[in-house]
N, C-alpha and C positions, 0 to 999 in steps of 0.2 A: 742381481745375485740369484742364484738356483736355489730352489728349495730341497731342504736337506731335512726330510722329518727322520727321524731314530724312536727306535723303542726303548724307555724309560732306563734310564743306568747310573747303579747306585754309584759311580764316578762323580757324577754333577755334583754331589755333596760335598766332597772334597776338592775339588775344581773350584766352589766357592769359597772352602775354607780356607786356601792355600791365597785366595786373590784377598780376601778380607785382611792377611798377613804381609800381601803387598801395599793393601792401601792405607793401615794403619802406619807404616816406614813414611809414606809419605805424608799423610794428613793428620798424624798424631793426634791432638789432645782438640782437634775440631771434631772428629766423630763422637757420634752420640750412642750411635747404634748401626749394627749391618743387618739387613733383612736378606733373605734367597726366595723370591719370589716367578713367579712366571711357572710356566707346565715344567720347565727341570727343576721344581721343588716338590711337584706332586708324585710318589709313588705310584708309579702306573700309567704315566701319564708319559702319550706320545710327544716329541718335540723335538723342534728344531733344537740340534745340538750348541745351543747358545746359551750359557748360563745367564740368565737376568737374576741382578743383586740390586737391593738398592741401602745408601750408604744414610743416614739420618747425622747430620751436623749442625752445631751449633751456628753458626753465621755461615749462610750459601755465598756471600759475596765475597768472600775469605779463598771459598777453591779457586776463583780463578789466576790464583797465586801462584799455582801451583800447575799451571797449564805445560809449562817450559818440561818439566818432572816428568811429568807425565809421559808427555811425547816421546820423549826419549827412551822413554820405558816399552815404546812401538803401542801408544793408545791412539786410538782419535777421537778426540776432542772435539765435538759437536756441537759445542753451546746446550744452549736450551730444547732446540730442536723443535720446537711446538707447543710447549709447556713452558711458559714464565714461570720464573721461578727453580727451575729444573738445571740441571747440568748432566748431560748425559755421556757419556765415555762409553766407547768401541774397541773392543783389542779382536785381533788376527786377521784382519782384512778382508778379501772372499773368505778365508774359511775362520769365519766370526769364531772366539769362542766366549765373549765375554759383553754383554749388554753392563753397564754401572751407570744409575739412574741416581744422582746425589739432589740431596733435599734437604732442605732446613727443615729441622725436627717440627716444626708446627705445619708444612704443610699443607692442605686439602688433598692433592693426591694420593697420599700417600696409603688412607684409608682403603681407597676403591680396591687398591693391589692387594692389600694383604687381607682384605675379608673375602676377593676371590682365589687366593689360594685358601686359605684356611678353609672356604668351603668345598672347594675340590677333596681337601683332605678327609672334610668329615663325610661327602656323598660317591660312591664307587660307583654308583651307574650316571652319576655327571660326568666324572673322568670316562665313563666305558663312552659316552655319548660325544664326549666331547675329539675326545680320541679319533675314533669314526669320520666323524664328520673333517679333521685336521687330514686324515688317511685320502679320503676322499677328492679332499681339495687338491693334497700333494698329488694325485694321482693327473688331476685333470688341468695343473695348471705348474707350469717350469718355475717361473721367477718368483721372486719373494712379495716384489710390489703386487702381483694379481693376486695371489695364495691372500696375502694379508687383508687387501680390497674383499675379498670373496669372502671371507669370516670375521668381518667387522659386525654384521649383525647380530651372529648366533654368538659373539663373548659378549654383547651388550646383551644380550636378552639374558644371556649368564650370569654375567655382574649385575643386574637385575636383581634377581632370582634371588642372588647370592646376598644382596644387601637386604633386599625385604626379611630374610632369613635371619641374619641377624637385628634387624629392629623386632622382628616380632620377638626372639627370645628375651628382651630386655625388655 
């Protein structure tokens, strides 16, 4: 798939809001909670125009219930994808618009994701840096597999950063 980076657009807000109103029709009274996580929840923040949500449910074993729905509704259904525990959903094919990362409310994942957004949000020269560096990659590499390969280190050393951050405030 090509890399597609865009500059930050207060759409993705509502793009999540509208999919949360999708997923609630189908998964009703399993959800816990919706999060909007990833660079399209950060203000400012370049990104692949791919909204990543993720959905917090009471029992994970319960969506795969719901697999048959889904598809139908034009998702693709991943499984787990590299994360036990995880269910991951795809919607709009090449031109992705919708990452849904479902998780039973307790978790260990779930953490990593939402303390590095929340610290994107609370630091603007992480976003200006991180930006940069996503501008960069788009420039020097097409697909999405290399793009991604090429800045596995600098969001680890981010999510890093970002976790010491919040243990030291506590």
């Amino acid at each position: 798939m090509k890399v597609r980076l865009s500059e930050y657009d207060p759409k993705w807000s509502k793009s999540f809001e509208n999919e949360c109103d999708a997923m609630r029709e189908i998964f009703g009274d399993e959800i816990v909670r919706f999060e909007h996580f990833g660079s399209t929840s950060v203000l400012g923040m370049k990104a692949k125009p791919v909204v990543d949500m993720m959905i917090l449910v009471k029992d994970i074993n319960e969506i795969d219930n719901f697999n048959d729905q889904l598809e139908l509704l034009g998702y693709d259904v991943a499984g787990e994808w590299g994360i036990e525990g995880r269910r991951l959903l795809r919607k709009g094919g090449d031109n992705r618009s919708h990452h849904i990362h479902i998780y039973q409310q307790d978790h260990p994942e779930i953490y990593r994701h939402l303390v590095m957004r929340d610290y994107l949000k609370e630091h603007s020269e992480e976003v200006k840096s991180y930006s940069d560096f996503k501008e960069k990659l788009a420039n020097k590499y097409d697909e999405t597999i290399e793009y991604s390969k090429a800045k596995k280190e600098f969001v680890s050393q981010l999510e890093q950063r970002a976790i010491q951050y919040y243990k030291d405030r506590n």
